[in-house]
Structure formats: structure tokens, C-alpha cells
GUDODO-996264 format. One record per residue (C-alpha): residue number from 1; residue in one letter; x, y, z. Coordinates in nm, 2 decimals. Each point is the difference from the previous one (the first is absolute). Example, Ala and Ser with C-alpha at 12.3 -4.5 7.8 and 13.67 -1.06 7.14 Angstrom:
- 1;A;1.23;-0.45;0.78
- 2;S;0.14;0.34;-0.07
This chain:
- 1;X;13.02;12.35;9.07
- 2;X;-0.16;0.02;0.36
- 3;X;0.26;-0.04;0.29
- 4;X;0.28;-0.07;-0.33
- 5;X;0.25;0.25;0.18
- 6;X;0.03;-0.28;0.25
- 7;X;0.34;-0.17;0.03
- 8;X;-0.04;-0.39;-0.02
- 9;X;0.14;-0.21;0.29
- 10;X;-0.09;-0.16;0.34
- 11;X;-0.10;0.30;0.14
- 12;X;-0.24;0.12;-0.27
- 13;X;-0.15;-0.37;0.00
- 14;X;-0.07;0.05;0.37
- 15;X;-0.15;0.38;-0.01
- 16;X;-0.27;-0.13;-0.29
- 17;X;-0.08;-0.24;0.14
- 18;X;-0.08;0.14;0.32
- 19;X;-0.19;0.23;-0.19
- 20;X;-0.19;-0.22;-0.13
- 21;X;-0.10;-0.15;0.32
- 22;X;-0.10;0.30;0.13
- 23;X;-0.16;0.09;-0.26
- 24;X;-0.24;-0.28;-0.06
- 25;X;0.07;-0.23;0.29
- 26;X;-0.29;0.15;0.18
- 27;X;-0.18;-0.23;-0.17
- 28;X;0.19;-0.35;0.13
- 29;X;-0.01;0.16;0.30
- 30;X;-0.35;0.03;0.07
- 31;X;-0.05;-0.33;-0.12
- 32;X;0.26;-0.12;0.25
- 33;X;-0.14;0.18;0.26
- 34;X;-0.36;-0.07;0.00
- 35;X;0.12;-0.34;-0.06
- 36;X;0.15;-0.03;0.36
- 37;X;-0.25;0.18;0.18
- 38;X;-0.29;-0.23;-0.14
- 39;X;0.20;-0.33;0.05
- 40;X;0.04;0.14;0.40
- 41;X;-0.35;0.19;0.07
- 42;X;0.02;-0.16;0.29
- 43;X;0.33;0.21;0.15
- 44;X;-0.05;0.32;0.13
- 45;X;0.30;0.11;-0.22
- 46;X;-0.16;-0.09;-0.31
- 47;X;-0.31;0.20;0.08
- 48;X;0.23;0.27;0.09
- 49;X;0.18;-0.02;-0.29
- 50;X;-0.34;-0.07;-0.22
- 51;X;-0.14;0.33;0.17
- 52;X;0.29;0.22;-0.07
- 53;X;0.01;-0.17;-0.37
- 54;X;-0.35;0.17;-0.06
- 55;X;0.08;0.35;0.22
- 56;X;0.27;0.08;-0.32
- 57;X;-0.29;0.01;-0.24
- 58;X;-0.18;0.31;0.18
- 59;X;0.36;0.16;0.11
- 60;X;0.03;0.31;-0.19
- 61;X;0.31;-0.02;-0.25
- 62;X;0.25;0.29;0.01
- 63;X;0.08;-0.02;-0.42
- 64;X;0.23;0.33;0.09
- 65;X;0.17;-0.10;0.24
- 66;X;0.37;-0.08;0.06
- 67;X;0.00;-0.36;0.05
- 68;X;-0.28;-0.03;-0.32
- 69;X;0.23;0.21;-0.24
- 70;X;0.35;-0.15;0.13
- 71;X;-0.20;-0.34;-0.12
- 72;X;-0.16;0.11;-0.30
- 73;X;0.35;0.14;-0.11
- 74;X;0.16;-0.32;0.07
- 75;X;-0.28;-0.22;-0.18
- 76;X;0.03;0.23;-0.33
- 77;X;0.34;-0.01;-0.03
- 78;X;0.10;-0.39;0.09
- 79;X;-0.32;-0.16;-0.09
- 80;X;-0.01;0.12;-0.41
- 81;X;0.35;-0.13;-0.03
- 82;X;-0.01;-0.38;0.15
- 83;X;-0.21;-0.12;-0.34
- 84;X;0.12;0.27;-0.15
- 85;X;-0.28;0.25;-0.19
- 86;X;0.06;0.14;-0.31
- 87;X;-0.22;0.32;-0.05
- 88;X;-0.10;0.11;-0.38
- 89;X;-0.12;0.34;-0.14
- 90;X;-0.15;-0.01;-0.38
- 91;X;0.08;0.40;0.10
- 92;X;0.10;0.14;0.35
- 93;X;0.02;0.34;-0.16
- 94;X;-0.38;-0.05;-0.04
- 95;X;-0.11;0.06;0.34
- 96;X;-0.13;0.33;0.09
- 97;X;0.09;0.10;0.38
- 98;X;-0.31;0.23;0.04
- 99;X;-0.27;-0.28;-0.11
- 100;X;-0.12;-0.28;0.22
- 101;X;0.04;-0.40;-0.18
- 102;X;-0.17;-0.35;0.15
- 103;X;0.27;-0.26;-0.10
- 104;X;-0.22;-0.31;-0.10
- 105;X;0.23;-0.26;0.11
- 106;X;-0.07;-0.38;-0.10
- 107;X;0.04;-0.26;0.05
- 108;X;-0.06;-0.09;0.36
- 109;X;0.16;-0.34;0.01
- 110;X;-0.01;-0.16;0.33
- 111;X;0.15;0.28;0.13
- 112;X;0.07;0.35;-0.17
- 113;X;0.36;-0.01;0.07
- 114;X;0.07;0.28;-0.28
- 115;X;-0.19;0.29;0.18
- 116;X;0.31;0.01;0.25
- 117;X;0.18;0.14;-0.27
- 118;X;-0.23;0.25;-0.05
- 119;X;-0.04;0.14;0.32
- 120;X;0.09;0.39;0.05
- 121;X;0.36;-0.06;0.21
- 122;X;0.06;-0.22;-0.29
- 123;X;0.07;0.28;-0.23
- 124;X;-0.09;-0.18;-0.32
- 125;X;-0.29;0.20;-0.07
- 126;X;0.04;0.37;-0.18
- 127;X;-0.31;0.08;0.22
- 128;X;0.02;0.25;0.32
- 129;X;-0.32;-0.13;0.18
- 130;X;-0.10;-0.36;0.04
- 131;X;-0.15;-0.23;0.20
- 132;X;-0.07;-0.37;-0.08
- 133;X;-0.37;-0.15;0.07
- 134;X;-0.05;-0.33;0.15
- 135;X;-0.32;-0.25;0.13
- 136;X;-0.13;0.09;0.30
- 137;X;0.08;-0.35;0.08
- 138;X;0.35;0.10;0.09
- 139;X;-0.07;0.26;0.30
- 140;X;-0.21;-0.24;0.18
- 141;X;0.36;-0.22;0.00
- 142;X;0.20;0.05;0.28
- 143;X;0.37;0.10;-0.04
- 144;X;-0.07;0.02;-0.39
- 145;X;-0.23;0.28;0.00
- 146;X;0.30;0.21;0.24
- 147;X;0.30;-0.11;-0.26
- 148;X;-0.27;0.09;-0.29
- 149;X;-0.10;0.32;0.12
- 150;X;0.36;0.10;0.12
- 151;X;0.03;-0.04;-0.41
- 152;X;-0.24;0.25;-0.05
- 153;X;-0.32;-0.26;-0.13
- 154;X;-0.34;0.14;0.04
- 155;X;-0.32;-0.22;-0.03
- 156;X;-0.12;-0.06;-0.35
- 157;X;-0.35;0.22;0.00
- 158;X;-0.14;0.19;-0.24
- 159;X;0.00;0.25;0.26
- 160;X;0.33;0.00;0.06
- 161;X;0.12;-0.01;-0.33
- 162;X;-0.19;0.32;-0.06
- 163;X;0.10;0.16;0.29
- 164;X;0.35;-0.03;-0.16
- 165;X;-0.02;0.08;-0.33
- 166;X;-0.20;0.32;0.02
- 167;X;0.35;0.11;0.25
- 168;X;0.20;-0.06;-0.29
- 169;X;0.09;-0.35;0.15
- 170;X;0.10;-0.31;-0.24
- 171;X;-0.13;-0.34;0.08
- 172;X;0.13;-0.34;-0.03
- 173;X;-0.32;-0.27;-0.02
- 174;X;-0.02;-0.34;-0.12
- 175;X;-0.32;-0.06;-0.17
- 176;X;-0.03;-0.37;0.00
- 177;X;0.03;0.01;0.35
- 178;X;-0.14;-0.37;0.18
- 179;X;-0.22;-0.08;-0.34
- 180;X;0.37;-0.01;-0.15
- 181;X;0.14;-0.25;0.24
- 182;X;-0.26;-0.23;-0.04
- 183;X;0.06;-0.05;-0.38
- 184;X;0.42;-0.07;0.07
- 185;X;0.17;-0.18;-0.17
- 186;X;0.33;-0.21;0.02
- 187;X;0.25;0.13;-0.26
- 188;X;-0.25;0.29;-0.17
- 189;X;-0.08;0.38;0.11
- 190;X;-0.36;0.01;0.05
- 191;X;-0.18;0.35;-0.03
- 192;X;-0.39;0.01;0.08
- 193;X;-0.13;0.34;-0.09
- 194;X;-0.33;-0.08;-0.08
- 195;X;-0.25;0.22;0.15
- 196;X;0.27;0.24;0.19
- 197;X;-0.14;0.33;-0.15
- 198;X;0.03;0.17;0.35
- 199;X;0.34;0.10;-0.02
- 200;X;-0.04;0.16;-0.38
- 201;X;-0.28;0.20;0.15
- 202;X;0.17;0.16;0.26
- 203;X;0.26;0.06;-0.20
- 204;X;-0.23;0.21;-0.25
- 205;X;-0.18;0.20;0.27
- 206;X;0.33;0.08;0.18
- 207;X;0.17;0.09;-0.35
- 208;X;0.27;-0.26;0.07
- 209;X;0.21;-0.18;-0.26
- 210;X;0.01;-0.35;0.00
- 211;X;0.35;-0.20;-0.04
- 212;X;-0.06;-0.33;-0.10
- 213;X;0.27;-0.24;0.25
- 214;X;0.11;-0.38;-0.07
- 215;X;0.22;-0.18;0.23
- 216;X;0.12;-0.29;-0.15
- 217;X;0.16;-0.30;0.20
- 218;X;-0.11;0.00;0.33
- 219;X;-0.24;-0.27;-0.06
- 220;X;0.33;-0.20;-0.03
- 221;X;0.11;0.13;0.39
- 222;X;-0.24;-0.24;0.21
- 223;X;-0.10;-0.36;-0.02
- 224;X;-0.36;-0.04;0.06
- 225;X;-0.32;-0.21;0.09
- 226;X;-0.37;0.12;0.02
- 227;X;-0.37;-0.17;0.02
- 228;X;-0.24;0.00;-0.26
- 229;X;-0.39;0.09;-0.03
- 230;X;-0.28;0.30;0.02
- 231;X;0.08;-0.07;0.41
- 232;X;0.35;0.07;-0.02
- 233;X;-0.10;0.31;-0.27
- 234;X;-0.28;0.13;0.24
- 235;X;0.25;-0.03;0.29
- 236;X;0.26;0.21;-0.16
- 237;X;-0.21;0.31;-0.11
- 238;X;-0.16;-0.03;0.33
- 239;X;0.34;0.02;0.22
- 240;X;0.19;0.21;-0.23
- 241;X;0.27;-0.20;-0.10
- 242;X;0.07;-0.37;-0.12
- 243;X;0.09;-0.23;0.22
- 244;X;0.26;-0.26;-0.08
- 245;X;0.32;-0.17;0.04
- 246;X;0.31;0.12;-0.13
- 247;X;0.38;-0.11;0.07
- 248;X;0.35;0.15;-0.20
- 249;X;0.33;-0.10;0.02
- 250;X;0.12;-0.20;0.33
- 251;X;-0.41;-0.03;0.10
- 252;X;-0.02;0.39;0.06
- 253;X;0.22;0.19;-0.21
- 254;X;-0.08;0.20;-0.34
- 255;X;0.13;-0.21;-0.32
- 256;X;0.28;0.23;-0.15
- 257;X;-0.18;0.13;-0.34
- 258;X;0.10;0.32;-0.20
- 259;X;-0.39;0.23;0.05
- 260;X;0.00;0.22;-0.31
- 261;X;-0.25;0.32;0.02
- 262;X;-0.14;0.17;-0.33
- 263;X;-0.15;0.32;0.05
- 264;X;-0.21;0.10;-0.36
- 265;X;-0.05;0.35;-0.10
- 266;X;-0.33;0.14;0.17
């Protein structure tokens, strides 16, 4: 079980839950911040701030350096444990330390909470090489696409995705991707793999194996509200990502369910 080794107590309900935060409170925060700047355009702090807001999305990222691994070390061992994750093998022993894999992780959810769990300083998967693939939506987010990167998340391009596999580096994708967030639903796992081919045929001309990935119960972490209609469809592809309103425990906290990941033989 991901972060299992933890002992239970005030203290470990204070480190995973920091992680947490910094893990995915890049997100509130840019809300926040924008927020503020827009509702005081008029103050030469808030164009200040507003102007330095936007300088962190051209600001190269350092993803090996101190501060980004001393984080990404921290994320991947509190963050797995607050819900906690469970990870499951049909067969660890299967996994072949020479050949490359693409991890076809689903569902999405409103947020794929699992893929933490997954993540190389995690140490839950029997692979040497990996690197996790994610919109491109997230590096044009300041603050998230530092803490993401520091994790060791490349853009999701068939390009890159190449690139890696031919070194002899597993990838983690999710194929739904923003389609999959717009067919959510409250209580159920929704998987939309209709039409996503690409994936499978990179994995053929790369000679990768493909290890079919569910995640079940994080659609049970987050509360959640979103428009409907071919505008708010169009919108999404268009931007990357689905836009919507979401809210846990205490307004901003995660619920506290059990995530459960099943890896299938390849």
C-alpha cells in the first residue's frame, strides 16, 4: 500500500496533508491569485503581481534540481498515503526490466489522483525508467507546471512519447484525457476510449508492451459541478482541460476514500 509504512497520528495527518497542498494546490492558487489581481487592476501591485503571475509560465523549470527533487520526494511519500492507495499486480514478476511499457491509466475522474502513486520516487512500479505524460494544459499553469515537472511529467505528445520509449523509457498516459471528463459521472468510473488508437500505435512501432491501468475510487475524492453543451465541449478540447468547479471536505480538502490501482498482465 502506497505511503502504508506511515505511522498514523497528528503528525502524519499534518505531513499528507501538506502534501497534498503542494501537490495540487497550485491550482486554488492560481485561481486565488488571478482572482485578486483582476478584482484590483487598477493597483500598481496587482499589475505587478499579474505580470509576475504570467513571467512563471516562460521561467525555465530546473526538474533536477535540489529544491524540485527535495519536493517531489516529499509529494511521493506523504501524498499516496493521506487517502491511502492501494497498488495491485495480476503479476509483478511479469515485468521485464530491459523492455519499455505505456501504462494506460483510466479513469481520469476530475482529477487523476492515482497517477501520484505511480510516479518513479514512489517505488510502486517494478519498472527502472519512467516518466508520466500530461496535457499540455498543465505547463502553461503557473506553479503547477514547476511542482509537476519537479515530479518528473513530460507533455503528452506523440513525440514525446516516442522519444521515450525507443530509450527504453516506460510511460504513464491517460487516454481519456479532457473527452473523459466531460462524460463524469457522480458515483460511476467513466472510461472514454473511443477513438484513442494513438497510444496502441506507438506502442507497436516502438515494440512497447501495453499494461492496461484502472484506478478505482478517486471519482469519490472531489465534489463537483460543470456546464453543459457542444460550447462547453468545444471549449474544453480547445483549452486542454475542463473547466469546472470542484470542492472536498471543509470546502477545499480531498474526501478521505481508499484509491485501489489494478495493473492487468500486458
Amino acid at each position: 500500500m502506497a505511503g502504508g509504512d506511515l505511522k498514523k497520528g497528528f503528525k502524519y495527518d499534518v505531513l499528507t496533508f501538506l502534501a497534498i497542498v503542494v501537490w495540487m494546490g497550485g491550482l486554488h492558487l492560481n485561481v486565488l491569485v488571478v482572482g485578486i489581481c483582476l478584482a484590483n487592476l487598477r493597483s500598481h501591485w496587482a499589475l505587478t503581481l499579474l505580470a509576475f503571475w504570467i513571467a512563471l509560465i516562460f521561467i525555465p523549470v530546473r526538474p533536477n534540481g535540489g529544491l524540485g527533487q527535495a519536493v517531489a520526494r516529499y509529494i511521493c511519500k506523504y501524498a499516496p498515503a493521506y487517502f491511502p492507495i492501494k497498488v495491485v499486480f495480476d503479476d509483478e514478476n511479469a515485468f521485464d526490466s530491459k523492455k519499455s511499457y505505456v501504462f494506460a491509466a483510466e479513469p481520469h475522474s476530475l482529477l487523476p489522483i492515482g497517477i501520484i502513486a505511480l510516479q518513479p520516487l514512489s517505488g510502486n512500479l517494478p519498472v527502472p525508467n519512467l516518466r508520466a505524460l500530461a496535457t499540455s494544459a498543465v505547463f502553461w499553469t503557473p506553479v503547477v507546471r514547476h511542482v509537476w515537472s519537479w515530479l518528473g511529467v513530460s507533455r503528452v505528445t506523440r513525440k514525446f512519447m516516442t522519444e521515450f520509449l525507443q530509450k527504453g523509457t516506460s510511460v504513464i498516459i491517460i487516454p481519456g484525457g479532457v473527452q473523459e471528463c466531460l462524460y463524469m459521472e457522480r458515483g460511476r468510473e467513466v472510461v472514454y476510449l473511443k477513438k484513442r488508437y494513438g497510444f496502441v500505435k506507438v506502442a507497436l512501432e516502438t515494440g512497447s508492451l501495453i499494461v492496461p491501468t484502472f484506478c478505482f475510487g478517486q471519482t469519490n475524492c472531489y465534489k463537483w459541478w460543470k456546464p453543459t453543451g457542444q460550447w462547453y465541449s468545444r471549449l474544453s478540447r480547445r483549452i486542454g482541460f475542463t473547466p469546472l468547479v470542484f470542492w472536498g471536505r471543509y470546502g477545499y480538502e480531498y474526501n478521505h476514500f481508499s484509491i485501489h490501482i489494478f495493473f492487468s498482465n500486458t
